[in-house]
C-alpha positions as a Python dict, from the first residue, in 0.01 Angstrom:
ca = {
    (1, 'X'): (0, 0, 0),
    (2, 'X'): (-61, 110, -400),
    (3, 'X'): (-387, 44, -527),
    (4, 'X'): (-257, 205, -847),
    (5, 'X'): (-404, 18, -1212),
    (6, 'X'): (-31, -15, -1315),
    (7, 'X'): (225, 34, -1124),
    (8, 'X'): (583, -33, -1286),
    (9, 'X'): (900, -268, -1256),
    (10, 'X'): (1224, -146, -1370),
    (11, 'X'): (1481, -469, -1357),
    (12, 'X'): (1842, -286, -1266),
    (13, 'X'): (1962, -602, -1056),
    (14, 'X'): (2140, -714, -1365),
    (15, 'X'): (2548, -705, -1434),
    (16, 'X'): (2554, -648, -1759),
    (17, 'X'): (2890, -802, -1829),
    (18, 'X'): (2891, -763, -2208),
    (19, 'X'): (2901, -370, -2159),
    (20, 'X'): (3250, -404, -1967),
    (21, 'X'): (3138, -190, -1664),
    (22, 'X'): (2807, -110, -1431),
    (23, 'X'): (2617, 81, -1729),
    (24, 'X'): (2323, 138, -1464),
    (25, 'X'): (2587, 454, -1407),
    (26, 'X'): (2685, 492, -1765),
    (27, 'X'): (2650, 868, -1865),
    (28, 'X'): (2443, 986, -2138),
    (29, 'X'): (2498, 1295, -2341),
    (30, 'X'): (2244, 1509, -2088),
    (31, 'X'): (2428, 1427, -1821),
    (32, 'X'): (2266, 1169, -1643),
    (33, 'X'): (2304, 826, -1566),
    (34, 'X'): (2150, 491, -1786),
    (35, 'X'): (1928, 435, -1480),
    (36, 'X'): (1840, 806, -1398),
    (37, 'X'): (1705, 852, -1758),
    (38, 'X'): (1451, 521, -1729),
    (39, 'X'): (1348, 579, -1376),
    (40, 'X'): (1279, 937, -1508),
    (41, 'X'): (1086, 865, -1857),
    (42, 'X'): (882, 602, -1633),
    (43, 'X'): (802, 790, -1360),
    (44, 'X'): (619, 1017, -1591),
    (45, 'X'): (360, 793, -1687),
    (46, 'X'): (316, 521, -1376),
    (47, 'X'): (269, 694, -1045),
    (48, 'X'): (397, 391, -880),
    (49, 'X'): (774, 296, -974),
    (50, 'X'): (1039, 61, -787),
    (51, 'X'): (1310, -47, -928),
    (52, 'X'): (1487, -403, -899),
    (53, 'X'): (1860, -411, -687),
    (54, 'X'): (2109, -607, -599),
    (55, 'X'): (2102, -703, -237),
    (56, 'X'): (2441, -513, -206),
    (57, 'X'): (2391, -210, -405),
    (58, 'X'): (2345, 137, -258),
    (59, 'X'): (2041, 332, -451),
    (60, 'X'): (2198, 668, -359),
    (61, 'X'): (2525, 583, -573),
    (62, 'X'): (2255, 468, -871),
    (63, 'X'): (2110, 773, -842),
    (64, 'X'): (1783, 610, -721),
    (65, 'X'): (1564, 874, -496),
    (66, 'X'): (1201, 859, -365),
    (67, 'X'): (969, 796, -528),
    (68, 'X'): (1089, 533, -630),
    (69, 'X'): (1102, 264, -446),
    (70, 'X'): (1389, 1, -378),
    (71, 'X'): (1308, -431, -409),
    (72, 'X'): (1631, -639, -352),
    (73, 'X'): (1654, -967, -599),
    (74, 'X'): (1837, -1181, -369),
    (75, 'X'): (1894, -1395, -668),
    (76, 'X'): (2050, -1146, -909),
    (77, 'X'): (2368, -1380, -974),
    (78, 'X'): (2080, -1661, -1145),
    (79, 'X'): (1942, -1446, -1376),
    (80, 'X'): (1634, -1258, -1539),
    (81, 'X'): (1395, -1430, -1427),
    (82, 'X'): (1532, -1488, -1070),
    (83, 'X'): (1542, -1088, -1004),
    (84, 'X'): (1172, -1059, -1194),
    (85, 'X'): (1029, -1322, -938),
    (86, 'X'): (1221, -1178, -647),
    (87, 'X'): (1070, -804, -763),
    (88, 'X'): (744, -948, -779),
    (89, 'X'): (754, -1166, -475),
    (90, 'X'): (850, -821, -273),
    (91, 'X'): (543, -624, -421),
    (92, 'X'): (319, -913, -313),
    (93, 'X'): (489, -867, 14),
    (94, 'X'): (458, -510, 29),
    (95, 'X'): (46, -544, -52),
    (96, 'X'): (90, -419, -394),
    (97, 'X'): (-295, -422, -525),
    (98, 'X'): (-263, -276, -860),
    (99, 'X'): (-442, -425, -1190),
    (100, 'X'): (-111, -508, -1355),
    (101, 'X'): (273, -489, -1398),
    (102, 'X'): (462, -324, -1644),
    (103, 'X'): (769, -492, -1688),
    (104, 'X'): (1065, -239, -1763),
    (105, 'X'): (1419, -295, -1851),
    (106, 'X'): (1633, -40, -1677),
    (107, 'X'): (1875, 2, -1972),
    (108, 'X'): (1542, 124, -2207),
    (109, 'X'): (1555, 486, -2165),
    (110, 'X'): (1413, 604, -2459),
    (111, 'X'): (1092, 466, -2494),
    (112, 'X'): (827, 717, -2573),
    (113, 'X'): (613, 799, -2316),
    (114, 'X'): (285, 781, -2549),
    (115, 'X'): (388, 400, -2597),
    (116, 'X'): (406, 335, -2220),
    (117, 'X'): (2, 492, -2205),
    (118, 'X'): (-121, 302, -2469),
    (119, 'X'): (-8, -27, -2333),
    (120, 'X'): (-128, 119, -1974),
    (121, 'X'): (-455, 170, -2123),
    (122, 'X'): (-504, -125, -2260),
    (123, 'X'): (-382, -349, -1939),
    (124, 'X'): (-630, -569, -1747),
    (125, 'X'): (-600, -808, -1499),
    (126, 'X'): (-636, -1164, -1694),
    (127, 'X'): (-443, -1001, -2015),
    (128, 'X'): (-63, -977, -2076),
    (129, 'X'): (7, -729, -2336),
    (130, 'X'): (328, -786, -2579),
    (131, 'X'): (414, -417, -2748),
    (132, 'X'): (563, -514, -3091),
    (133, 'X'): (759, -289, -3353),
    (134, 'X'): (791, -403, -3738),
    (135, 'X'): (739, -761, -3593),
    (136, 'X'): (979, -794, -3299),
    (137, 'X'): (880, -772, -2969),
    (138, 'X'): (970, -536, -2762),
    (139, 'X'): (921, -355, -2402),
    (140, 'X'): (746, -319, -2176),
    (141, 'X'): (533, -632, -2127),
    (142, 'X'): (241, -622, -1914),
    (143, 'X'): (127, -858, -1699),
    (144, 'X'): (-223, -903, -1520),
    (145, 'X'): (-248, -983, -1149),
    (146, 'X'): (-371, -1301, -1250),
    (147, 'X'): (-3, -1370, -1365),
    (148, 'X'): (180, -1261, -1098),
    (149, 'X'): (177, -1615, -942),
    (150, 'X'): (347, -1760, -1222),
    (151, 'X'): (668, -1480, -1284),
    (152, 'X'): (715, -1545, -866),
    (153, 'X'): (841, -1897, -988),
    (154, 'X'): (1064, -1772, -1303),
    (155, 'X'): (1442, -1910, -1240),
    (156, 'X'): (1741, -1809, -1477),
    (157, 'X'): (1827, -1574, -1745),
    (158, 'X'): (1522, -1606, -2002),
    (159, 'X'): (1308, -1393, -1814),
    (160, 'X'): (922, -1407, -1839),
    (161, 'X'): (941, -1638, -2174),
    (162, 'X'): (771, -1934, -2007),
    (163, 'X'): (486, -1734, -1887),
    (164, 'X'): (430, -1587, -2221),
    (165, 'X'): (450, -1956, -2352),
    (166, 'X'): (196, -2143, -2113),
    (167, 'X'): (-74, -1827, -2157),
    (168, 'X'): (-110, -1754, -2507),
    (169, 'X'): (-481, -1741, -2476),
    (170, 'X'): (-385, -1438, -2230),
    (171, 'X'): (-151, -1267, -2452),
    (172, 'X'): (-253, -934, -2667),
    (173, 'X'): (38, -819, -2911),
    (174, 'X'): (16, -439, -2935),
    (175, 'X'): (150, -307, -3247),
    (176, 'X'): (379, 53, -3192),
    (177, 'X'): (553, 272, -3456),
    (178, 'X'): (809, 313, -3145),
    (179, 'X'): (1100, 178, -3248),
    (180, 'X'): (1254, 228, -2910),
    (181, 'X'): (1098, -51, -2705),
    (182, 'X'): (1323, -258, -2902),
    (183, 'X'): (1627, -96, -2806),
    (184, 'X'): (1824, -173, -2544),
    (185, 'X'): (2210, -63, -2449),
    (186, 'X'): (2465, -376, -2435),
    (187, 'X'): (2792, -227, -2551),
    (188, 'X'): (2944, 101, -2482),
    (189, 'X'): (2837, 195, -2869),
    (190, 'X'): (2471, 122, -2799),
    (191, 'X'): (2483, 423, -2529),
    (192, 'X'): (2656, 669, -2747),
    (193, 'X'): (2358, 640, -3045),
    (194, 'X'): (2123, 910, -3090),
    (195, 'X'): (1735, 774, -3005),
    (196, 'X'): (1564, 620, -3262),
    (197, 'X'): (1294, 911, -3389),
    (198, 'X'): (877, 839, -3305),
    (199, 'X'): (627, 887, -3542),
    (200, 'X'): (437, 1081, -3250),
    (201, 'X'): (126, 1113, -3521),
    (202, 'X'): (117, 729, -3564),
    (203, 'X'): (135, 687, -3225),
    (204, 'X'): (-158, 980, -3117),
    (205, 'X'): (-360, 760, -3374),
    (206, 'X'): (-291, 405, -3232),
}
């Protein structure tokens, strides 16, 4: 049992059709996989990390190792949402009793590590915190316990929108000169650009 204030959810149950092939094992230029890189830039800040899988996949070919620990979204085919409420229905499960969830998507490797603390910081247990760059919003998005309820009934591919648009009250946009947590890999050309560069001053100051 984790009694951790934030522990963190990579999603990885995905199939990521657009990219033409499992890009969870895509290579980058250091030599490891799409997946490796997240789990590893996360696991830096959260000392609690599992990642979201397929029912059928095999962590050891992802490259997944303790740590981290393994949830199964037995409703990967339906969507976002469906392997987000079948990640958080297995924490609730497993007596998860941190303060909140960060929300992590597992093909966001380059997210600085000084945003991830911030938003950490900043998480409470009635708050959901939206991390936003030059207006768009980005990733992670952390939830409160008191939310947890609600993504355990999220169905489909639009992911946690619904909550975010029945709690407004709740939600905190946190603005982050990381330009990163709005980049995500889709296509095989999104994986072979260099990260976006972090104003690490702006971000020591924020």
């Amino acid at each position: 049992m984790s009694s951790d204030p934030v522990v963190a959810l990579v999603l990885a149950a995905g199939f990521g059709r657009r990219f033409g092939s499992d890009k969870r094992q895509a290579t980058l230029a250091d030599g490891r996989t799409l997946l490796q890189a997240t789990l590893a830039s996360v696991a830096e800040v959260y000392s609690a990390v599992f990642v979201v899988l397929r029912e059928t996949d095999d962590p050891r070919q992802l490259g997944v190792t303790e740590p981290v620990g393994v949830v199964r979204a037995a409703n990967a085919g339906r969507g976002l949402g469906a392997s987000l409420a079948d990640g958080v229905s297995a924490l609730q499960l497993a007596g998860i009793e941190a303060e909140a969830l960060a929300v992590v998507l597992g093909d966001m490797p380059w997210i600085a590590q000084s945003s991830h603390r911030r938003l950490a910081r900043l998480a409470t247990h009635d708050r959901i915190l939206r991390p936003i760059y030059n207006g768009r919003s980005g990733h992670p998005v952390l939830f409160g316990r008191d939310f947890w309820p609600r993504l355990q009934g999220l169905d489909g591919d639009e992911g946690a929108r619904a909550v975010l648009q029945l709690q407004p009250q709740a939600c905190m946009r946190v603005e982050l000169s990381d330009p990163n947590i709005i980049r995500d890999v889709d296509t095989v050309a999104g994986l072979a650009c260099e990260p976006e560069p972090v104003d690490s001053k702006a971000l020591l100051s924020e």
